[in-house]
mmCIF file of the N, C-alpha and C atoms, coordinates in Angstrom:
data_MODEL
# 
_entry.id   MODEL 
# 
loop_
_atom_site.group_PDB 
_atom_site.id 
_atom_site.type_symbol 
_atom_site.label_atom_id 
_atom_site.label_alt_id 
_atom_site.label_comp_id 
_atom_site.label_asym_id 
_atom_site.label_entity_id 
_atom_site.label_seq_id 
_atom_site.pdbx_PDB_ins_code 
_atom_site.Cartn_x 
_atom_site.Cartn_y 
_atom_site.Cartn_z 
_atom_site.occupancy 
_atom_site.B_iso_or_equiv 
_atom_site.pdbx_formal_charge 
_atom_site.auth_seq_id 
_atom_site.auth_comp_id 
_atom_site.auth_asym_id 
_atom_site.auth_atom_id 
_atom_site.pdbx_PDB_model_num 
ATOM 1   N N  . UNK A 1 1  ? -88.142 -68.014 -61.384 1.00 0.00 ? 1  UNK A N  1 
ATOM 2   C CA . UNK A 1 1  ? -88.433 -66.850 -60.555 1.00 0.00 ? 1  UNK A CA 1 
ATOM 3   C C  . UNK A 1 1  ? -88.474 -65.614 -61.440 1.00 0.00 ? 1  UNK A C  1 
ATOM 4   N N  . UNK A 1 2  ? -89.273 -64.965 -61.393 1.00 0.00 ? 2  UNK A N  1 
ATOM 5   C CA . UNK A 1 2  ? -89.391 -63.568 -61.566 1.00 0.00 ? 2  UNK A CA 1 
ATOM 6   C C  . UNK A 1 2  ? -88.489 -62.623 -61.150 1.00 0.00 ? 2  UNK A C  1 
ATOM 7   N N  . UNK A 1 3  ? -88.504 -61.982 -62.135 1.00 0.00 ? 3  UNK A N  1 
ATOM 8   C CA . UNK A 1 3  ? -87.657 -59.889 -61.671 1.00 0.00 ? 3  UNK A CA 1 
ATOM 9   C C  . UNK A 1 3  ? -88.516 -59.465 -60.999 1.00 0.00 ? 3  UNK A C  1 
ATOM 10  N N  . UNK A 1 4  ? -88.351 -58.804 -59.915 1.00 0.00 ? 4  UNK A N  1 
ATOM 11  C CA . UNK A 1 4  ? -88.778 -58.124 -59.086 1.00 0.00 ? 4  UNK A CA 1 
ATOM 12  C C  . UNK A 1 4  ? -88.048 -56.760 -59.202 1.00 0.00 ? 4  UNK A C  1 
ATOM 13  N N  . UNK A 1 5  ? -89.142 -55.333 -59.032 1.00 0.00 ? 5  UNK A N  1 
ATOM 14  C CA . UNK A 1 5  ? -88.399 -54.334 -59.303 1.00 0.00 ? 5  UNK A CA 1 
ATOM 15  C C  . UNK A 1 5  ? -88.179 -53.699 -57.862 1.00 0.00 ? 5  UNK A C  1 
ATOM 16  N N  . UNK A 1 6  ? -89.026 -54.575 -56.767 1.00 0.00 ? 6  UNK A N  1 
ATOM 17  C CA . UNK A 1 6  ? -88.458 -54.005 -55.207 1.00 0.00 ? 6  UNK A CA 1 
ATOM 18  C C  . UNK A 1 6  ? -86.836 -53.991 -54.812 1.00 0.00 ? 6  UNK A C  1 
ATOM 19  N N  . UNK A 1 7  ? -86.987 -53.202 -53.751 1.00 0.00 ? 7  UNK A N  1 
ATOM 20  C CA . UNK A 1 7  ? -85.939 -53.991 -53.013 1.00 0.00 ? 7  UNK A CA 1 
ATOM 21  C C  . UNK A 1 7  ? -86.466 -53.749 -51.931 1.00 0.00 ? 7  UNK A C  1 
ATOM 22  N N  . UNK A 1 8  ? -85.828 -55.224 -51.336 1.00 0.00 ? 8  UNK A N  1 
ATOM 23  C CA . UNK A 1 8  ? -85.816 -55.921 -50.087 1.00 0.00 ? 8  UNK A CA 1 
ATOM 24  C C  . UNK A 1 8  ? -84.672 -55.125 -48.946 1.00 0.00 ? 8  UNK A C  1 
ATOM 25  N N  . UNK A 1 9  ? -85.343 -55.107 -48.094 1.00 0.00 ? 9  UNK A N  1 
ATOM 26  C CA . UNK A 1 9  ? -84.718 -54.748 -46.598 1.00 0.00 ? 9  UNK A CA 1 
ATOM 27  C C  . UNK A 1 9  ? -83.779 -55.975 -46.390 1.00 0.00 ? 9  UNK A C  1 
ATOM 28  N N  . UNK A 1 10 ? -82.846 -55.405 -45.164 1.00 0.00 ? 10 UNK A N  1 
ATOM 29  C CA . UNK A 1 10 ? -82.200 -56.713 -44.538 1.00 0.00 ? 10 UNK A CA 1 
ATOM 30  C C  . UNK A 1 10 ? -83.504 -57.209 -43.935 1.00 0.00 ? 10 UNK A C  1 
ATOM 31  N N  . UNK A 1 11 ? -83.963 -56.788 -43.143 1.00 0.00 ? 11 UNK A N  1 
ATOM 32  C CA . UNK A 1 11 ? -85.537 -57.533 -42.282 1.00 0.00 ? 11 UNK A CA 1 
ATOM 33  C C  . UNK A 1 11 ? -86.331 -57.991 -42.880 1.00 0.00 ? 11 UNK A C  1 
ATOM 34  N N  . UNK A 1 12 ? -86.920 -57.875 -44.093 1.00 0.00 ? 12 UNK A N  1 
ATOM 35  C CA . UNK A 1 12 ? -87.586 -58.410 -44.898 1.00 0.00 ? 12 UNK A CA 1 
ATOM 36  C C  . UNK A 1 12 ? -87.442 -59.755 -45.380 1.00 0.00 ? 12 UNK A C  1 
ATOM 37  N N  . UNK A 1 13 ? -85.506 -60.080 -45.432 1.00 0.00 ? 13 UNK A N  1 
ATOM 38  C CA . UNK A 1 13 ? -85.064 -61.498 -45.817 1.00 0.00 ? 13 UNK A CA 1 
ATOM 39  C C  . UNK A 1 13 ? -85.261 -62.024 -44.783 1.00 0.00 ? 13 UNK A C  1 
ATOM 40  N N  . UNK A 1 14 ? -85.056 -61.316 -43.606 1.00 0.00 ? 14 UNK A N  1 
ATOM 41  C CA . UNK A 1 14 ? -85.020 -62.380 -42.028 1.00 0.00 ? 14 UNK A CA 1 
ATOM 42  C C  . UNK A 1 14 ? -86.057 -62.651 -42.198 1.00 0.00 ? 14 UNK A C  1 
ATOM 43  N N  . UNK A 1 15 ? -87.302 -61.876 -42.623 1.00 0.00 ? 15 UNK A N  1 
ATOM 44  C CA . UNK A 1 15 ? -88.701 -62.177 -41.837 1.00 0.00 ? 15 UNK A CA 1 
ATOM 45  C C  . UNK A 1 15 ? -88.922 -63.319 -43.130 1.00 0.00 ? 15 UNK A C  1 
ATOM 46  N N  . UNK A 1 16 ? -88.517 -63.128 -44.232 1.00 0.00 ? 16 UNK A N  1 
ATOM 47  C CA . UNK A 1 16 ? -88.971 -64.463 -45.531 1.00 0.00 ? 16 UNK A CA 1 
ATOM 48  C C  . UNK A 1 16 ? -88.475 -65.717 -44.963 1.00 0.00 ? 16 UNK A C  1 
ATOM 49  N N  . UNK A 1 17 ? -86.902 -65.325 -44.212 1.00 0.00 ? 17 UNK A N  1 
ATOM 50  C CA . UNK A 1 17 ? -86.728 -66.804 -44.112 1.00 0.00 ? 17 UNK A CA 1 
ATOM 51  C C  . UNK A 1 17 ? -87.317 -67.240 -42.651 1.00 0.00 ? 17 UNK A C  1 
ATOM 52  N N  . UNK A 1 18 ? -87.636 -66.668 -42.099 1.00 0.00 ? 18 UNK A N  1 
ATOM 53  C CA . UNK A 1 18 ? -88.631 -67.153 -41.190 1.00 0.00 ? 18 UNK A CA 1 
ATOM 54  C C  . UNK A 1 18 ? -89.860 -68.055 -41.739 1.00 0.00 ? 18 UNK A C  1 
ATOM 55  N N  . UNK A 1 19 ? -90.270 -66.880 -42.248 1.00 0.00 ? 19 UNK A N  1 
ATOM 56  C CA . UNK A 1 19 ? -91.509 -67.894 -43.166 1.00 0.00 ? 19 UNK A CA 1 
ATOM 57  C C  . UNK A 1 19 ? -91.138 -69.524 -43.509 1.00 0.00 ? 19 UNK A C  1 
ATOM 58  N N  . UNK A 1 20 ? -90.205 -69.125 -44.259 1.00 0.00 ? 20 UNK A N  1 
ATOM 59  C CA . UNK A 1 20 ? -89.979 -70.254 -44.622 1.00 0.00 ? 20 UNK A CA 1 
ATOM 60  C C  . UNK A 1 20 ? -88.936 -71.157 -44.396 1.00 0.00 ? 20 UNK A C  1 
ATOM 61  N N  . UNK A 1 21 ? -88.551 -71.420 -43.132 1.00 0.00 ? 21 UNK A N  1 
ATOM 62  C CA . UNK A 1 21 ? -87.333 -72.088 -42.300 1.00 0.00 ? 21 UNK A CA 1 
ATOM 63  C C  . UNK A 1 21 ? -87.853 -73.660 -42.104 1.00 0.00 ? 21 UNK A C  1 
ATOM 64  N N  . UNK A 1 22 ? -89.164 -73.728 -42.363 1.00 0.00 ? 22 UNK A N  1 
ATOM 65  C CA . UNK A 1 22 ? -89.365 -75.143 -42.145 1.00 0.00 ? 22 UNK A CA 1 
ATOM 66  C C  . UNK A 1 22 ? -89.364 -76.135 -43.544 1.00 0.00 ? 22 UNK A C  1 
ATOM 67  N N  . UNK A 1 23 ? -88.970 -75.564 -44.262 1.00 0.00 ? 23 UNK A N  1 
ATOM 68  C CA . UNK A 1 23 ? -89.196 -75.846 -45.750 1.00 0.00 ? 23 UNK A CA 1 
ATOM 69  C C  . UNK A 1 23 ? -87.260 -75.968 -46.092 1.00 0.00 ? 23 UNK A C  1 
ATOM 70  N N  . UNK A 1 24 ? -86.329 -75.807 -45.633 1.00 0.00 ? 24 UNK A N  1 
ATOM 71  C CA . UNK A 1 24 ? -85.091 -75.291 -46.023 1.00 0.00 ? 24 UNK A CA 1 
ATOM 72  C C  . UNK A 1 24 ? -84.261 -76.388 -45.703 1.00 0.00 ? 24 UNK A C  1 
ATOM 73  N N  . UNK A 1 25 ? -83.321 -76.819 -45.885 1.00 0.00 ? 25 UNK A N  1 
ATOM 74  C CA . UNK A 1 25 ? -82.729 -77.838 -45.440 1.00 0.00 ? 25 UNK A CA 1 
ATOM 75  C C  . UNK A 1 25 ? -81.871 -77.558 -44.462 1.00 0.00 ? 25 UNK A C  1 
ATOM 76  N N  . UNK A 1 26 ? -81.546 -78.165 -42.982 1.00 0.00 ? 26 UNK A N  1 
ATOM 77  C CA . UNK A 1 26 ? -81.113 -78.171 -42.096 1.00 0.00 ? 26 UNK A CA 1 
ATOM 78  C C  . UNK A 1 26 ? -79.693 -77.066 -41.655 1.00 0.00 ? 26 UNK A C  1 
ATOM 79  N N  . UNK A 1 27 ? -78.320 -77.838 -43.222 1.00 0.00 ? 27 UNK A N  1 
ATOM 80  C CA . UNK A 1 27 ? -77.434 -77.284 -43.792 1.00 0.00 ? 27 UNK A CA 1 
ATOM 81  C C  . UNK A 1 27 ? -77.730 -75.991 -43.788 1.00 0.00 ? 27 UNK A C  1 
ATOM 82  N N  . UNK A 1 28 ? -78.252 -75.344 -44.303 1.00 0.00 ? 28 UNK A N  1 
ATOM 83  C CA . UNK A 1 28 ? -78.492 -73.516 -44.965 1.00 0.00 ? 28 UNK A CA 1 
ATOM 84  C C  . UNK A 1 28 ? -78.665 -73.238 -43.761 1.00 0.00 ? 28 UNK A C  1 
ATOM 85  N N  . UNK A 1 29 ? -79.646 -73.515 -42.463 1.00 0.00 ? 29 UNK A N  1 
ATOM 86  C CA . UNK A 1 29 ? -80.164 -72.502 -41.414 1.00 0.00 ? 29 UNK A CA 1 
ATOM 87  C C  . UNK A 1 29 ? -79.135 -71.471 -40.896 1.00 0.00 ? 29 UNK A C  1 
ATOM 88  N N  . UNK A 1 30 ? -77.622 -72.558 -40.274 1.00 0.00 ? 30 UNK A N  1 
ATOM 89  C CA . UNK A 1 30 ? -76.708 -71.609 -39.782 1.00 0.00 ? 30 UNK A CA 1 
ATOM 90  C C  . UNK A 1 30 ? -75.727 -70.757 -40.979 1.00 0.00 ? 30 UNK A C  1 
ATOM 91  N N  . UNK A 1 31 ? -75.631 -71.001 -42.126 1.00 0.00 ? 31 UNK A N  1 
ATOM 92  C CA . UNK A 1 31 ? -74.922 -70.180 -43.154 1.00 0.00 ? 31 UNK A CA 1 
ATOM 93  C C  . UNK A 1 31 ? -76.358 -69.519 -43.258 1.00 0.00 ? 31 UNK A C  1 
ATOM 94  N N  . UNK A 1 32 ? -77.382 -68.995 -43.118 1.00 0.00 ? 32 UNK A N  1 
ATOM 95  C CA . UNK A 1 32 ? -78.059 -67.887 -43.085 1.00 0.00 ? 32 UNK A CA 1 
ATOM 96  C C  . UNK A 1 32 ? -78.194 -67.299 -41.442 1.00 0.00 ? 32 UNK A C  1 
ATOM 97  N N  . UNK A 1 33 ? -78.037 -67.685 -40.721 1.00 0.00 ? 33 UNK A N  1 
ATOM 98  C CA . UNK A 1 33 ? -77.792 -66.970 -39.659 1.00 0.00 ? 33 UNK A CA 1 
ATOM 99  C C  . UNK A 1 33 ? -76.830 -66.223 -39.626 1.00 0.00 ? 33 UNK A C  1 
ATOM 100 N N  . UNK A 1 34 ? -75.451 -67.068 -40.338 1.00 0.00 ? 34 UNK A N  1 
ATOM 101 C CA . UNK A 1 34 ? -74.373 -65.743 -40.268 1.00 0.00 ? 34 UNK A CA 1 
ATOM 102 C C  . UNK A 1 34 ? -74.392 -64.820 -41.260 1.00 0.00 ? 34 UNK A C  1 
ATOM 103 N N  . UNK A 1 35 ? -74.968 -64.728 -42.501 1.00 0.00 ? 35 UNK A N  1 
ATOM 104 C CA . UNK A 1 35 ? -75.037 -63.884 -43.512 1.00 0.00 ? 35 UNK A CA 1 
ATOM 105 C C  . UNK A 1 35 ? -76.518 -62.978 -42.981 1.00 0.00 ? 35 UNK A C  1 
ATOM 106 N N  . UNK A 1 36 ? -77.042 -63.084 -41.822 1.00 0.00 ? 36 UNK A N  1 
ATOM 107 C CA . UNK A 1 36 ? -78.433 -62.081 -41.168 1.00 0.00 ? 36 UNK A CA 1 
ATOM 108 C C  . UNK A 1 36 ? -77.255 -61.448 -40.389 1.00 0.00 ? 36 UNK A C  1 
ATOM 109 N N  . UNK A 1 37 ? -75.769 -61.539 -40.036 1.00 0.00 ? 37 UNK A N  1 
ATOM 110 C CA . UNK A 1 37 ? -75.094 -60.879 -39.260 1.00 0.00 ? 37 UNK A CA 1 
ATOM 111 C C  . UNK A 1 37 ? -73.894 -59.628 -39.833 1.00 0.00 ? 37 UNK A C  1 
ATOM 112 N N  . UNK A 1 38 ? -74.112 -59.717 -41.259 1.00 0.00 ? 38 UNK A N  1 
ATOM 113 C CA . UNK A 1 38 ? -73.117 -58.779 -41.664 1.00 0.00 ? 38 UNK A CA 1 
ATOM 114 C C  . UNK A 1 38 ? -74.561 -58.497 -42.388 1.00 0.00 ? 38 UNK A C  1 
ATOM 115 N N  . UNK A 1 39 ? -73.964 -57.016 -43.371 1.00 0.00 ? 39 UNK A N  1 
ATOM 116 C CA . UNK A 1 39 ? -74.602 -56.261 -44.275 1.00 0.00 ? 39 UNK A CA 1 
ATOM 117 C C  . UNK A 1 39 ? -74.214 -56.948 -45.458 1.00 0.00 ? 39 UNK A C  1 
ATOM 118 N N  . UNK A 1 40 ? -75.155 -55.977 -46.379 1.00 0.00 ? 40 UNK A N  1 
ATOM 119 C CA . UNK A 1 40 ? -74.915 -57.020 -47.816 1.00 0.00 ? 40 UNK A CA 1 
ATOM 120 C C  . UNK A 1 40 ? -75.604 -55.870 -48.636 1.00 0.00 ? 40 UNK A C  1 
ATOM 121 N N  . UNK A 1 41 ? -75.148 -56.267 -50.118 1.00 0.00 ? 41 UNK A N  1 
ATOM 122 C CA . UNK A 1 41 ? -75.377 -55.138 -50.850 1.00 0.00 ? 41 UNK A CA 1 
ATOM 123 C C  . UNK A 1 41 ? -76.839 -55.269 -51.315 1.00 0.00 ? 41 UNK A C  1 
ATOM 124 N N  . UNK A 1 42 ? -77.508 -54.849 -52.141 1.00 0.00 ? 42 UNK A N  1 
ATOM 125 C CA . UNK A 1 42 ? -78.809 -54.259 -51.928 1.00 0.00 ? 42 UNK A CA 1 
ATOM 126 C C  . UNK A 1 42 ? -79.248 -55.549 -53.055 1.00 0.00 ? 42 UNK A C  1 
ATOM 127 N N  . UNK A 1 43 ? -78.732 -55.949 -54.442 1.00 0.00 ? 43 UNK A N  1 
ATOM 128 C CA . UNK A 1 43 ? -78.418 -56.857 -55.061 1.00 0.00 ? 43 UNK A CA 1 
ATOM 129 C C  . UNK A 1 43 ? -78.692 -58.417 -54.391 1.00 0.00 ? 43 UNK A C  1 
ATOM 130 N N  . UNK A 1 44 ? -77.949 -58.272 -53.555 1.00 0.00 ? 44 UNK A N  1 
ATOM 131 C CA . UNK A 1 44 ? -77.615 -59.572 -52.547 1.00 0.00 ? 44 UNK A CA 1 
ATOM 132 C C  . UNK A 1 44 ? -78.406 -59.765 -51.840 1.00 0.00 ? 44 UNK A C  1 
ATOM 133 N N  . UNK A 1 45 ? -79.319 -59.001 -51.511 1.00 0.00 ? 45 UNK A N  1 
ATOM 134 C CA . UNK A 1 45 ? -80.329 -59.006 -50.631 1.00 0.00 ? 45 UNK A CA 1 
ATOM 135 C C  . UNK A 1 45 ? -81.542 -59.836 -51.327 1.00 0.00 ? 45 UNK A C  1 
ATOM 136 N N  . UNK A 1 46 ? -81.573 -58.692 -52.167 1.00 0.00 ? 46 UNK A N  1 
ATOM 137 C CA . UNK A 1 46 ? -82.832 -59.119 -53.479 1.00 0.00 ? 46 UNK A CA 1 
ATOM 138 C C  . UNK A 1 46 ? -82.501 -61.100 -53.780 1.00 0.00 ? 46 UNK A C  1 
ATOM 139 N N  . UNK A 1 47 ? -81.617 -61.024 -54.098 1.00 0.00 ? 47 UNK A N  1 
ATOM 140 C CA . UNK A 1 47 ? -81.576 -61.953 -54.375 1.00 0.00 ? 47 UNK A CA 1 
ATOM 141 C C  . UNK A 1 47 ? -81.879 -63.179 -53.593 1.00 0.00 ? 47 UNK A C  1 
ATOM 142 N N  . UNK A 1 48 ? -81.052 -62.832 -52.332 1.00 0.00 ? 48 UNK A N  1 
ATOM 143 C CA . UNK A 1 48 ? -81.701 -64.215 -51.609 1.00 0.00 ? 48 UNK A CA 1 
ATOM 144 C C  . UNK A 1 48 ? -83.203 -64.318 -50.831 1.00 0.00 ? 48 UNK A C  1 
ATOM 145 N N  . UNK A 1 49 ? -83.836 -63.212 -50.753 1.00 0.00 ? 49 UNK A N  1 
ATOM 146 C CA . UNK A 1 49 ? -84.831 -62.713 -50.360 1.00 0.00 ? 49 UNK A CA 1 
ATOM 147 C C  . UNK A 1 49 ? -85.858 -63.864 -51.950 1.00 0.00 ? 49 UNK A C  1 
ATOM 148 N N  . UNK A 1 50 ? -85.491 -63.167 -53.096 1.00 0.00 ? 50 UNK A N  1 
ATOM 149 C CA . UNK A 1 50 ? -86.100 -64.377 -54.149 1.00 0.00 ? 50 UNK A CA 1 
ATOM 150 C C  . UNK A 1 50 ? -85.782 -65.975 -54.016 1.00 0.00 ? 50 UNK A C  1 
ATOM 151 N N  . UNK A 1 51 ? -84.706 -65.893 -53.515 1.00 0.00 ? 51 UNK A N  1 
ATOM 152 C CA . UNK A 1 51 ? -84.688 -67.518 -53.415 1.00 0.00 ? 51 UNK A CA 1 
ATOM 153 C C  . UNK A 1 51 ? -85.433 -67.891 -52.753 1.00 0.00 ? 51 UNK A C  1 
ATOM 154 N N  . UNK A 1 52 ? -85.327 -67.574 -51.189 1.00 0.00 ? 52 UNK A N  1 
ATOM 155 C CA . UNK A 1 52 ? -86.692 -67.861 -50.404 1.00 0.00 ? 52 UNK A CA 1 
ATOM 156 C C  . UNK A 1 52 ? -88.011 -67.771 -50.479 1.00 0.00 ? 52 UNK A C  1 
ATOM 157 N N  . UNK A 1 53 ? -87.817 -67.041 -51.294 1.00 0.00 ? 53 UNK A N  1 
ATOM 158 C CA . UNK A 1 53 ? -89.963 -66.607 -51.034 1.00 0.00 ? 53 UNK A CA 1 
ATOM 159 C C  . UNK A 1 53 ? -90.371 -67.656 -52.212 1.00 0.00 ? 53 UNK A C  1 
ATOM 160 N N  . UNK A 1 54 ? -91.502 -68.213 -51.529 1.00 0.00 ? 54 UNK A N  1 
ATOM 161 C CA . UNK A 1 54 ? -92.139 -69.005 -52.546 1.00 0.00 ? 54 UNK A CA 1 
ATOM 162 C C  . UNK A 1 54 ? -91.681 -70.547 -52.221 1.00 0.00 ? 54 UNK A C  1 
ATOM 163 N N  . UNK A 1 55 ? -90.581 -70.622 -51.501 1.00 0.00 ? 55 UNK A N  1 
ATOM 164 C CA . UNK A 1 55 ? -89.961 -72.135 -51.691 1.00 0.00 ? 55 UNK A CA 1 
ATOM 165 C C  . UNK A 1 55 ? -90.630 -73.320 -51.526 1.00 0.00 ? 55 UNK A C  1 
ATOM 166 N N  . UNK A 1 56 ? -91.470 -73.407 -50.101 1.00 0.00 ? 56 UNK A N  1 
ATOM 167 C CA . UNK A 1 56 ? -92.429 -74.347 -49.754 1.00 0.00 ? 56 UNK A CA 1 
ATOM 168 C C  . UNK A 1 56 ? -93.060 -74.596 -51.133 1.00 0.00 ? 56 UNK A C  1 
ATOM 169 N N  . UNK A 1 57 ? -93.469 -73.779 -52.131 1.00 0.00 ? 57 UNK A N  1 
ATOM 170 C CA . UNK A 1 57 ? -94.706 -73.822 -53.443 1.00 0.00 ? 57 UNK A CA 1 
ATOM 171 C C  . UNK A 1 57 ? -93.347 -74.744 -54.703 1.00 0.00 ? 57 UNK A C  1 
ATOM 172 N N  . UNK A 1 58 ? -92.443 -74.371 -54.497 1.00 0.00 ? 58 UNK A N  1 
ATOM 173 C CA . UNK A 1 58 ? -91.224 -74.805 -55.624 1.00 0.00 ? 58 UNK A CA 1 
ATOM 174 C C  . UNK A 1 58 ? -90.955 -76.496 -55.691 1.00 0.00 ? 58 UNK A C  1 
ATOM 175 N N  . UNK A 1 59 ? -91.409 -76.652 -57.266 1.00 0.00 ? 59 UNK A N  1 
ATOM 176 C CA . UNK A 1 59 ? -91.075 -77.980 -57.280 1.00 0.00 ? 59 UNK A CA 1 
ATOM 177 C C  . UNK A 1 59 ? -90.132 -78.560 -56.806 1.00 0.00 ? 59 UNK A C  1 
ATOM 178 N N  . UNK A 1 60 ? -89.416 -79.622 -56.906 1.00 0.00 ? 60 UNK A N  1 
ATOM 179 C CA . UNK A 1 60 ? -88.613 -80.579 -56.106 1.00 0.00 ? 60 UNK A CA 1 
ATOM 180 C C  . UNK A 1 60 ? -87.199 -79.868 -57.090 1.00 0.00 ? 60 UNK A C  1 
ATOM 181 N N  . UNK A 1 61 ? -87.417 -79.948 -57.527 1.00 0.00 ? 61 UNK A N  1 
ATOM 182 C CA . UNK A 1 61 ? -86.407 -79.109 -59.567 1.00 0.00 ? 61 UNK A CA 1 
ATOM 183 C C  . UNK A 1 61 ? -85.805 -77.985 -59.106 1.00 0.00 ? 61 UNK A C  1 
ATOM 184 N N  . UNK A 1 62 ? -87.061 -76.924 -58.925 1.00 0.00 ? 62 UNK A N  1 
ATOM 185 C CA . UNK A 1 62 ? -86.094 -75.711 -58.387 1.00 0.00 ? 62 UNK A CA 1 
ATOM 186 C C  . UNK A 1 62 ? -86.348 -75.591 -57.390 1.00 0.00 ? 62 UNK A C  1 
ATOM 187 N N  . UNK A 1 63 ? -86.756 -76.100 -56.078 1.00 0.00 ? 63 UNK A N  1 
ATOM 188 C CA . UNK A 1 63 ? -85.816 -76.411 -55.023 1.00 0.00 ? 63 UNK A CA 1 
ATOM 189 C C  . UNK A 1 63 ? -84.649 -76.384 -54.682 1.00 0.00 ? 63 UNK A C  1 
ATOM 190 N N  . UNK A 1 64 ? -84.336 -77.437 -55.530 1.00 0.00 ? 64 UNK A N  1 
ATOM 191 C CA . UNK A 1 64 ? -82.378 -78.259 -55.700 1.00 0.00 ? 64 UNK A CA 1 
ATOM 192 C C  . UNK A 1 64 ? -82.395 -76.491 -55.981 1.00 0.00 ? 64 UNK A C  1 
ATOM 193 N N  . UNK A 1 65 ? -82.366 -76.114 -57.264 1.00 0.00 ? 65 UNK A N  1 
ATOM 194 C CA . UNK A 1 65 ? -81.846 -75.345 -58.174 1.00 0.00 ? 65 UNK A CA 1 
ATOM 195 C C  . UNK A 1 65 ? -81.531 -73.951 -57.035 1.00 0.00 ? 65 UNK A C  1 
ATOM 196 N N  . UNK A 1 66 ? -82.522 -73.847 -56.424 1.00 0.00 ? 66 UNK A N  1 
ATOM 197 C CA . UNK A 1 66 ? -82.311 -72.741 -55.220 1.00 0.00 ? 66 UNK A CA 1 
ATOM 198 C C  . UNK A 1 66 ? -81.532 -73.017 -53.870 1.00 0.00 ? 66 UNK A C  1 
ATOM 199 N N  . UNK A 1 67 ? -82.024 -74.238 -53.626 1.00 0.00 ? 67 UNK A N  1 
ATOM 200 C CA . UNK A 1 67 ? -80.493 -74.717 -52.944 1.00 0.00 ? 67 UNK A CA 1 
ATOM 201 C C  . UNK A 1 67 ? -79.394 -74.583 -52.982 1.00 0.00 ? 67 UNK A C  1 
ATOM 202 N N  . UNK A 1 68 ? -78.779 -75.456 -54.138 1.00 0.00 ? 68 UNK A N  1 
ATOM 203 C CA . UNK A 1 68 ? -77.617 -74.989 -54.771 1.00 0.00 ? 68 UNK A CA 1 
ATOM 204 C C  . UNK A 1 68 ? -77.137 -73.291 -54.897 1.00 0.00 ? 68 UNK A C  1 
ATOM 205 N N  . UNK A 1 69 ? -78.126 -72.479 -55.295 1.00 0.00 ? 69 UNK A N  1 
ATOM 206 C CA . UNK A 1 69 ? -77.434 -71.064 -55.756 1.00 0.00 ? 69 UNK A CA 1 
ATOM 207 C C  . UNK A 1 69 ? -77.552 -70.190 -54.373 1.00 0.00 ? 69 UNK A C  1 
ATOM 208 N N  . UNK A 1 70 ? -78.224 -70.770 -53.177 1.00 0.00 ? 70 UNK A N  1 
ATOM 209 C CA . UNK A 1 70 ? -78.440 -70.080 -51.537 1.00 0.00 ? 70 UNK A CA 1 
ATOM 210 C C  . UNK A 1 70 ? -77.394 -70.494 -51.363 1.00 0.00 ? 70 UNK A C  1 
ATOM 211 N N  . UNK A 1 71 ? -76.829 -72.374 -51.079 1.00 0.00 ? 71 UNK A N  1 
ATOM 212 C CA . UNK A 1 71 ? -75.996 -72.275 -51.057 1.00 0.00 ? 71 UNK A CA 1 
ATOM 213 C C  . UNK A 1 71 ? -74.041 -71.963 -51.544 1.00 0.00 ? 71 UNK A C  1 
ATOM 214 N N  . UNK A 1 72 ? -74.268 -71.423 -52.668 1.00 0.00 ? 72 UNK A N  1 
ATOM 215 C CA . UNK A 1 72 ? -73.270 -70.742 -53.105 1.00 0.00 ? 72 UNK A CA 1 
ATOM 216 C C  . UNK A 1 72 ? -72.629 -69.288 -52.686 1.00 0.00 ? 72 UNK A C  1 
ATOM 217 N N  . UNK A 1 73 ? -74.087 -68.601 -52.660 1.00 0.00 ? 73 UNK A N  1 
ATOM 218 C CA . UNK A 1 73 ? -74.381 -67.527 -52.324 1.00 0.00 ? 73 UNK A CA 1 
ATOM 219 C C  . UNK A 1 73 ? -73.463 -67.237 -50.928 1.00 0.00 ? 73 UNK A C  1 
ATOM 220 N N  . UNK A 1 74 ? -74.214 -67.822 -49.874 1.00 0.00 ? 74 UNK A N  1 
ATOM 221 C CA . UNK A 1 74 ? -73.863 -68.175 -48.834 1.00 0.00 ? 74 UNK A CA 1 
ATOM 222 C C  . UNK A 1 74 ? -72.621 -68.431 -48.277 1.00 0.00 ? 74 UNK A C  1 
ATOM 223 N N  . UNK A 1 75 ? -72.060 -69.515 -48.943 1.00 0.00 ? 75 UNK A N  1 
ATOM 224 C CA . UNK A 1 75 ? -70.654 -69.533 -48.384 1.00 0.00 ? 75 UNK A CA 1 
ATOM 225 C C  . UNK A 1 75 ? -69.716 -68.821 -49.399 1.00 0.00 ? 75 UNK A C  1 
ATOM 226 N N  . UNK A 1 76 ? -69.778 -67.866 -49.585 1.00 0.00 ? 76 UNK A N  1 
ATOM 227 C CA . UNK A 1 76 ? -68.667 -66.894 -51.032 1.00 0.00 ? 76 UNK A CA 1 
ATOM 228 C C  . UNK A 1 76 ? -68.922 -65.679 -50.438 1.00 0.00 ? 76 UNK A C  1 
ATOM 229 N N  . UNK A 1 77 ? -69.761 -65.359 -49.150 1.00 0.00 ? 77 UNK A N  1 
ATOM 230 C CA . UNK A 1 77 ? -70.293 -63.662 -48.411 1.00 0.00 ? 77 UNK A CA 1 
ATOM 231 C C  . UNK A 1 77 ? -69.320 -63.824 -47.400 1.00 0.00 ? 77 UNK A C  1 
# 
């Protein structure tokens, strides 16, 4: 993944992982529902906002690899 010099809205991650909710594994949906329910720092945003975007296109490799670091992410907020 790329640096990105945006930053991402809270709505912007909702609306990415919308996009891409059919692509995600089952596990993550509700640990991102509750992390769409608190605030988060601007960092944190960016970040999972990059994990998502693009995923459907992400090899099987970094898939896992974004898996793993959403779900880390995720349950440590």
């Amino acid at each position: 993944m790329s640096e990105c010099k945006l930053d991402h809205t809270h709505d912007d991650v909702i609306r990415k992982f919308e996009q891409q909710q059919e692509y995600l594994p089952e596990d993550l949906k509700p640990l991102l529902a509750v992390f769409f329910e608190k605030e988060h720092t601007q960092v944190l945003l960016n970040e999972v906002f990059h994990l998502l975007k693009k995923f459907d296109l992400s090899s099987d490799e970094e898939k896992l690899e974004r898996i793993n670091r959403l779900s880390f992410i995720l349950k440590n907020v």
